[in-house]
C-alpha positions, -999 to 999 in steps of 0.1 A, spaced: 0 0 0 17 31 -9 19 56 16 3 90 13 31 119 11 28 150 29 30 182 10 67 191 20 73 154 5 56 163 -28 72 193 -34 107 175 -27 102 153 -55 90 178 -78 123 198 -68 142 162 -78 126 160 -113 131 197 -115 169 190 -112 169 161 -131 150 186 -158 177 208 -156 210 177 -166 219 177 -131 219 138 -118 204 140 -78 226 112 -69 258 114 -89 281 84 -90 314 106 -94 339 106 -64 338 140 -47 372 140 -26 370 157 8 402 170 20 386 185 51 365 187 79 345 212 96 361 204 130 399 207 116 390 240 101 375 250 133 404 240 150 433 248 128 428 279 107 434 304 129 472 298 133 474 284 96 457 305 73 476 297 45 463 262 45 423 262 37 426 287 3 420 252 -17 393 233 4 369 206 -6 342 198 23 309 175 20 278 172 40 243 180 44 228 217 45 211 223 75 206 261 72 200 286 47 192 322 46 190 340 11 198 380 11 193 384 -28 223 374 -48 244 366 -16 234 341 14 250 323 42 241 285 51 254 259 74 268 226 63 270 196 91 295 169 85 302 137 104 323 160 126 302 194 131 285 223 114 305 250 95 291 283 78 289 287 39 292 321 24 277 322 -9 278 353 -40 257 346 -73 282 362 -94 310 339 -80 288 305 -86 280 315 -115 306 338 -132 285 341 -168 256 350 -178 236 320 -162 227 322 -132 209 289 -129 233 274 -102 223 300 -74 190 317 -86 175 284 -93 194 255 -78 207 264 -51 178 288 -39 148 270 -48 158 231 -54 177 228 -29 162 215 3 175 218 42 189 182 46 203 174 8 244 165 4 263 194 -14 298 190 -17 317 226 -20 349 240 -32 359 276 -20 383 292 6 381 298 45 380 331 60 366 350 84 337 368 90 331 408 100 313 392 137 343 367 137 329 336 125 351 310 104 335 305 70 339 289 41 338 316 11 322 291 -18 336 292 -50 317 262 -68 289 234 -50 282 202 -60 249 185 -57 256 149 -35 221 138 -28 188 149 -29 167 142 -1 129 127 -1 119 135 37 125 163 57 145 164 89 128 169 124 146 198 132 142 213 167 138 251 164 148 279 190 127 307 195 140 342 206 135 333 242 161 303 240 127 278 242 137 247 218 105 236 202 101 205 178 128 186 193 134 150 183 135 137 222 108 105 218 127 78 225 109 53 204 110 76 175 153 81 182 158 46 184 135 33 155 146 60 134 186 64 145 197 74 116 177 108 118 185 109 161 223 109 150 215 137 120 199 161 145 205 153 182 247 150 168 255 155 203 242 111 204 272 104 187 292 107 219 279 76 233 284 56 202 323 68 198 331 64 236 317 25 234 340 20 206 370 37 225 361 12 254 365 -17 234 395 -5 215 408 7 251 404 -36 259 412 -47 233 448 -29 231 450 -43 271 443 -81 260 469 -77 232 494 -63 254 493 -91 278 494 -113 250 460 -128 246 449 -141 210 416 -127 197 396 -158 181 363 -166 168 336 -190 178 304 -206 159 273 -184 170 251 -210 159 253 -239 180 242 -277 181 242 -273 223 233 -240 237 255 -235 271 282 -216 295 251 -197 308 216 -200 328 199 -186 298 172 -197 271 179 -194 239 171 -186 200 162 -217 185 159 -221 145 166 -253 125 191 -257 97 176 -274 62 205 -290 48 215 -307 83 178 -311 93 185 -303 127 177 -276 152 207 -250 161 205 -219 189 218 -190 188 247 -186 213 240 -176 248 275 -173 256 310 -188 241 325 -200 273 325 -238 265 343 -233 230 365 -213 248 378 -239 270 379 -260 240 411 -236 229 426 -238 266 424 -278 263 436 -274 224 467 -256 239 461 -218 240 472 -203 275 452 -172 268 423 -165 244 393 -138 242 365 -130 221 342 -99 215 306 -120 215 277 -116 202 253 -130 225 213 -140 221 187 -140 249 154 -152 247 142 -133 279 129 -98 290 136 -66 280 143 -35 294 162 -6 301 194 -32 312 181 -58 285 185 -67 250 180 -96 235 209 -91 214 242 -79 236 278 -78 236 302 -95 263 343 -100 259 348 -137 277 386 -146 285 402 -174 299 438 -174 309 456 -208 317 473 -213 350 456 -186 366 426 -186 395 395 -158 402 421 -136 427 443 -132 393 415 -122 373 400 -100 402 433 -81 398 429 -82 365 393 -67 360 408 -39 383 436 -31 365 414 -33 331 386 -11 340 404 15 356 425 22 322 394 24 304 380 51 323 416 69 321 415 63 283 383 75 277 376 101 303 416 110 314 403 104 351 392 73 372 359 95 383 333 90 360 300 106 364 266 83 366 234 104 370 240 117 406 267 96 414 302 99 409 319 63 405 358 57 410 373 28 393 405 36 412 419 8 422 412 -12 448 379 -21 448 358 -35 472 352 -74 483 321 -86 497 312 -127 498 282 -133 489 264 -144 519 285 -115 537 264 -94 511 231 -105 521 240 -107 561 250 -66 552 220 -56 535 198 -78 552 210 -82 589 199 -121 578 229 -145 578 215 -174 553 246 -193 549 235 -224 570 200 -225 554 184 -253 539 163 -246 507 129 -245 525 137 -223 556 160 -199 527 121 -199 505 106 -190 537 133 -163 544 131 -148 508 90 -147 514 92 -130 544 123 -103 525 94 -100 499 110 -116 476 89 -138 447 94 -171 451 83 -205 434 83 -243 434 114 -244 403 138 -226 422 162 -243 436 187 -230 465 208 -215 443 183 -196 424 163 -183 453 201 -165 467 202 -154 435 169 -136 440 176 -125 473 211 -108 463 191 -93 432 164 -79 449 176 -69 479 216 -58 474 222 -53 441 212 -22 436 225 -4 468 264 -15 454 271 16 435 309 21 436 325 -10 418 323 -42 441 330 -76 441 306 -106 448 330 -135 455 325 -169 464 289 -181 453 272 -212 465 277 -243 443 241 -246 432 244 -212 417 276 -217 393 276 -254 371 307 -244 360 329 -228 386 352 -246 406 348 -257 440 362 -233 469 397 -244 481 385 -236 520 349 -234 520 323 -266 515 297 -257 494 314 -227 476 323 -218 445 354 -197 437 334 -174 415 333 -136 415 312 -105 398 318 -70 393 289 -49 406 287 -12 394 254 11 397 236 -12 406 238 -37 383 264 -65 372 296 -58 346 311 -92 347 315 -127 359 342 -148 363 357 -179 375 383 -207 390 368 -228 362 358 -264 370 383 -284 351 374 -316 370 357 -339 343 335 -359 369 325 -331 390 315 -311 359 296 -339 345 276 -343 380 271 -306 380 252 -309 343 237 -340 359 217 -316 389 211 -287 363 191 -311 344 172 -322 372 164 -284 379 153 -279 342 125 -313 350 111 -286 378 105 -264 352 134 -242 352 136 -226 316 172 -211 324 189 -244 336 222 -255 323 220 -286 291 244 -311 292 272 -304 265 291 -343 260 315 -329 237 325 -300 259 325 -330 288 351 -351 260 374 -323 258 380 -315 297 386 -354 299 415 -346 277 428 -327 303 419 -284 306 451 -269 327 442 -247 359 420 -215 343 406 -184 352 379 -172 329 362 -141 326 325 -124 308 322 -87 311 291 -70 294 298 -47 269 264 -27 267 264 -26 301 299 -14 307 291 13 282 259 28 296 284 36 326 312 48 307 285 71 288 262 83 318 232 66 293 202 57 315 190 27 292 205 3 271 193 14 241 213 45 248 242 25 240 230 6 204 226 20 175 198 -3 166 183 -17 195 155 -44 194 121 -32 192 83 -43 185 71 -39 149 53 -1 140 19 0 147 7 18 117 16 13 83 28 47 72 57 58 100 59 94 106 
């Protein structure tokens, strides 16, 4: 069904056949080479004048205001907005004046690609300018921008702030709310800023099937679809952990991979369905090393990317200056609490979370229900970075058992506003023990636990090969980012986040 057109739509595509009219091609396939941006000239061209008289600069107009046969407009590339000065007689140096009087003033529309040649200078108020000489048309445009306006009062009015309408339609959010493109650059300085650690210490990168005949190395359910030519079903990854530990059994003493992950669980404004973790594993090493090591990490990241350890998250100011803080886990709940549970059989801990007001039910298992309790009850009152260490068993099929405490596991996660960064491990490299792990997860899944580990024999088959002594390591991306940026929601943080379909037809 095709979509009715506003007026400011129809007139754009008379403007388009206007040009076309005219033998000049909307959307040119000729290179136009840029040899500048707006933010170097801004920068630069005060103390070297003597390098812009020859400029070439492309991006979209965003202003324009016409005082007869001269007129100043505003041109935004992917690094900022510059001003154009333009003269009719310099455009067009003949007779013909078609190039101002006609393209540039009438078929032109706030939002089309010009590419310019010309000269920088400066203004009689002092403003850097680009004196245009000759303009190119890049791309003609079919819709116009929501552009906020300001009145003489400072009020913005017409501002694109819905966030629906920004994350459906990011590629207009990142056009006129620029400012967005903060958050976006800053996540990729994080994971260049890892990255570059990893590859100091000398940690391969690798790559791992994201389709997978066993989903596992998580509590998590998962994506399922079904391959044709192998007429079997496959899942989407929840995590990479177990091919991981493939590589450390294969020989690697330290590997890593930027993941992505799939969920098939709720969303919200700490949830997508579709994330980003890093997972290491180093041979030879335990949970303390990698504690030290998640330290160390995150603290250069925020030195990288803000030049300070102090980064600013709504009203609090977080410090990744080492060292951080170490709570147990049950020495968690006994703080926030006053309840020590650590002695608790699974009934008196249901009853304990019921009374906490905490929602309970029949599936849960020990493990899950300290899970809750820690979730709904401490969690979010750990603001400055903080370690969980040393889980219960039940709550970690693949961790290792603690070397001084029965019923532990040597297992640890970062906590930061609120919400969980990372997880790591002493992995369990014992074969049997692992296997009798799987062996209980699957008697939690026949209670109707939807997140319970599956049994992976393959993964079982390599570790009886022999996986050394190993410390491994998830840290959320998305989540590590929304810090990192001060974003308040996940989405803040993807370009294209996961969404339900339009409800109308025609979008807006």
């Amino acid at each position: 069904m095709n979509r009715a057109l506003s007026e400011q739509e129809v007139v754009r595509r008379e403007s388009l056949q206007k040009l076309i009219d005219l033998g000049i091609n909307p959307y040119p396939s000729e290179l136009f080479e840029v040899n500048v941006s707006s933010e170097e000239i801004k920068k630069n061209y005060t103390s070297d004048k003597l390098g812009y008289k020859n400029i070439q600069i492309a991006g979209r107009l965003m202003s324009r205001r016409v005082m007869g046969k001269a007129a100043f407009a505003e041109l935004q590339d992917s690094t900022g907005r510059i001003q154009l000065y333009f003269n009719r007689d310099e455009i067009c140096s003949g007779e013909d004046k078609t190039m101002y009087n006609t393209v540039f003033k009438k078929l032109l529309d706030i939002g089309d690609f010009i590419g310019v040649n010309g000269y920088v200078f400066t203004t009689k108020v002092g403003e850097i300018s680009i004196h245009v000489e000759s303009f190119t048309v890049l791309t003609k445009t079919l819709r116009p921008l929501p552009l906020p306006k300001m009145d003489a009062d400072g009020n913005v009015h017409d501002a694109f702030t819905d966030p629906e309408k920004r994350y459906r339609q990011r590629y207009v959010d990142l056009v006129v709310n620029p400012q967005v493109k903060e958050a976006f650059v800053k996540r990729t300085q994080l994971t260049n800023s890892m990255r570059s650690y990893l590859n100091d210490k000398g940690y391969l990168e690798v790559e791992t099937p994201i389709l997978q005949p066993i989903y596992g190395g998580a509590a998590a359910r998962p994506f399922k679809t079904h391959h044709n030519t192998l007429d079997m079903p496959l899942y989407l990854r929840i995590a990479n952990e177990l091919y991981l530990k493939r590589l450390i059994v294969g020989g690697f003493d330290g590997v890593y991979e930027f993941s992505k992950d799939f969920r098939n669980e709720g969303m919200s404004r700490f949830h997508n369905p579709e994330f980003t973790q890093v997972e290491l594993y180093v041979a030879y090493k335990d949970y303390n090393w990698m504690m030290d090591l998640v330290e160390e990490m995150v603290e250069k990241i925020a030195l990288d990317l803000h030049g300070t350890t102090e980064v600013q998250v709504g009203d609090n100011t977080i410090n990744f200056q080492r060292p951080w803080k170490r709570y147990t886990m049950y020495e968690a709940i006994e703080h926030f609490t006053g309840i020590d549970i650590s002695e608790m059989d699974e009934e008196t801990m249901a009853e304990t979370a019921k009374k906490l007001g905490v929602s309970v039910d029949s599936s849960m298992g020990r493990g899950k229900l300290i899970d809750e309790i820690f979730g709904e009850k401490c969690e979010s009152q750990l603001i400055q970075p903080t370690f969980i260490t040393d889980y219960p068993v039940e709550m970690s099929p693949l961790a290792k058992k603690h070397r001084d405490k029965e019923g532990l596991v040597e297992r640890f996660e970062a906590i930061c506003n609120g919400k969980e960064i990372c997880n790591a491990f002493s992995e369990l490299n014992d074969p049997i023990d692992q296997r009798e792990r799987f062996e209980e997860q699957l008697q939690l899944a026949k209670r109707g636990d939807e997140e319970a580990m599956v049994l992976d024999e393959d993964f079982l088959r390599s570790i009886e090969y022999g996986m050394p002594p190993t410390a491994g390591l998830g840290i959320g991306i998305d989540r590590l980012s929304m810090i990192m940026t001060n974003s308040n929601s996940i989405q803040d943080v993807l370009f294209f986040p996961q969404m339900k379909p339009e409800q109308k037809a025609s979008e807006e």
